[in-house]
C-alpha positions as MATLAB code, in Angstrom:
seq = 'XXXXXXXXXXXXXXXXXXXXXXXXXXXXXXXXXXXXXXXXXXXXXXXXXXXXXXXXXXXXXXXXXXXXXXXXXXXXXXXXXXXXXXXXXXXXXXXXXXXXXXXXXXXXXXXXXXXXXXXX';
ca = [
       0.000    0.000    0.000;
       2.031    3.399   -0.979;
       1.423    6.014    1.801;
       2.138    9.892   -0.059;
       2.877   10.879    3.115;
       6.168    8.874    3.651;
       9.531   10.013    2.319;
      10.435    8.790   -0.918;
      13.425    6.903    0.029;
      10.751    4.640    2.414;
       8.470    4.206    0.100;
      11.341    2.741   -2.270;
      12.809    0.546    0.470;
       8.798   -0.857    0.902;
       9.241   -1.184   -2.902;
      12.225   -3.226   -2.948;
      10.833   -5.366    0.374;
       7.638   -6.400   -1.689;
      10.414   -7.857   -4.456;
      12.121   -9.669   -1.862;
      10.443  -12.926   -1.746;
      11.709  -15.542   -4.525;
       8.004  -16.764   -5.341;
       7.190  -13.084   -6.136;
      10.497  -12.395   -8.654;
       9.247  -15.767  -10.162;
       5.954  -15.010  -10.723;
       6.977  -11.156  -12.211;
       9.299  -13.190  -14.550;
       6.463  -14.887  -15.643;
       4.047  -12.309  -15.904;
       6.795  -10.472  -17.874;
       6.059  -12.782  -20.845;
       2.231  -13.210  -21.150;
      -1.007  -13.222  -18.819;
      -0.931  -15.934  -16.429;
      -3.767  -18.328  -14.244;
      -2.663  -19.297  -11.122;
      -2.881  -23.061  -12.260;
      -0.203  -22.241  -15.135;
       2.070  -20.372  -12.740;
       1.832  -23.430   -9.909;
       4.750  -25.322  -11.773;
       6.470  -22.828  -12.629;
       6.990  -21.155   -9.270;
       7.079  -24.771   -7.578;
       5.260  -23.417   -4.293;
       1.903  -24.843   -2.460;
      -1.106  -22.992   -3.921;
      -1.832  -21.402   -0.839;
       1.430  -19.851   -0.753;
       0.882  -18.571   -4.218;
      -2.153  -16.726   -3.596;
      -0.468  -15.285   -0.433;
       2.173  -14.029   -2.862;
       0.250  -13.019   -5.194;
      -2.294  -11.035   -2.972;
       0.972   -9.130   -1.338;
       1.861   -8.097   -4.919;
      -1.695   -7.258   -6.358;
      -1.845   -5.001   -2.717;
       1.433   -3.466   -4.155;
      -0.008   -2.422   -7.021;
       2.525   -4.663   -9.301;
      -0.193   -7.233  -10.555;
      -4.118   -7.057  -11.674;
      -6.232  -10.138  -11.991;
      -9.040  -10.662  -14.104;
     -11.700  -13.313  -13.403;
     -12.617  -15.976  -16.370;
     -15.170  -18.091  -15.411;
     -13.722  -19.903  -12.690;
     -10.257  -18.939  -13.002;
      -8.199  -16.236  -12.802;
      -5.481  -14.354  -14.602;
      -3.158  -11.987  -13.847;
      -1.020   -9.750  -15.882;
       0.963   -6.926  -14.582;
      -0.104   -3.688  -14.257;
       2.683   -1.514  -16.304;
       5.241   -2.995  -18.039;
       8.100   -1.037  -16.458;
       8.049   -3.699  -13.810;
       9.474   -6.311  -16.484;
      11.977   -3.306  -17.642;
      13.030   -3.461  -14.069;
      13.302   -7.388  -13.446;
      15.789   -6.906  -16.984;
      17.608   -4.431  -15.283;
      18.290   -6.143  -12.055;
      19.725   -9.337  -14.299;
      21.929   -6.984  -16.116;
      23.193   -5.716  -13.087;
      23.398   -9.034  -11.060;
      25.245  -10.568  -14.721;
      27.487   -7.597  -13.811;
      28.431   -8.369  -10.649;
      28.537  -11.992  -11.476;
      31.185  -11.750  -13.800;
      32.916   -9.233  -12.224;
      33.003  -11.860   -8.934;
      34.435  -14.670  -11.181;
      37.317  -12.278  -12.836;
      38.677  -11.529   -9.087;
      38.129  -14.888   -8.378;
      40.708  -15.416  -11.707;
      43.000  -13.358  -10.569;
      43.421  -13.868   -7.177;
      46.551  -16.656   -5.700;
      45.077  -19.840   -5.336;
      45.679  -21.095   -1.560;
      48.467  -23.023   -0.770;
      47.218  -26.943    0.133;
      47.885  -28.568    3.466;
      48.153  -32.320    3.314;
      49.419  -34.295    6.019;
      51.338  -31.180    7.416;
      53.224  -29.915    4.838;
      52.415  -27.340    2.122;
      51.836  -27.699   -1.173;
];
């Protein structure tokens, strides 16, 4: 729920805490490429259904998803697609930091092995 009357910093750190749930990146991904039902998402996501609804209901309160009921089921799409610019953004970033990990990791002395007492 986004309160105007909060800083903007806080309401960017509430933001940010609504992403932080794996289920909920999982299902954005998803989202990202088409409308979804909660039945098609179940595998995907690979969580109880409760827990999917839970996760879904803390991003629909969010204002990240919308669902639309058809007939008995329901879909849900999300509600700008800045939110999938966003999930791209983070993986560029996170390839980033990835990569930049495994090049110090490169370059960096390997440890010298202890076996029986004397090193290698």
């Amino acid at each position: 729920m986004v309160n105007s009357r909060q800083p903007l910093y806080r309401m960017k750190a509430d933001f940010f805490k609504t992403l932080g749930h794996p289920a909920r990146i999982r299902v954005l991904e998803l989202l990202s490429e088409r409308e979804h039902t909660v039945s098609e998402m179940l595998p995907e996501v690979g969580i109880e259904p409760a827990n999917l609804s839970q996760q879904l209901s803390i991003l629909r309160r969010a204002g990240l998803v919308t669902a639309t009921r058809e007939g008995l089921s329901v879909s849900y799409a999300l509600t700008s697609p800045r939110v999938a610019d966003l999930l791209k953004v983070a993986r560029e970033i996170l390839g980033g930091v990835v990569a930049g990990q495994a090049e110090l990791l490169e370059d960096s002395p390997e440890p010298a092995v202890s076996v029986g007492g004397s090193t290698r």
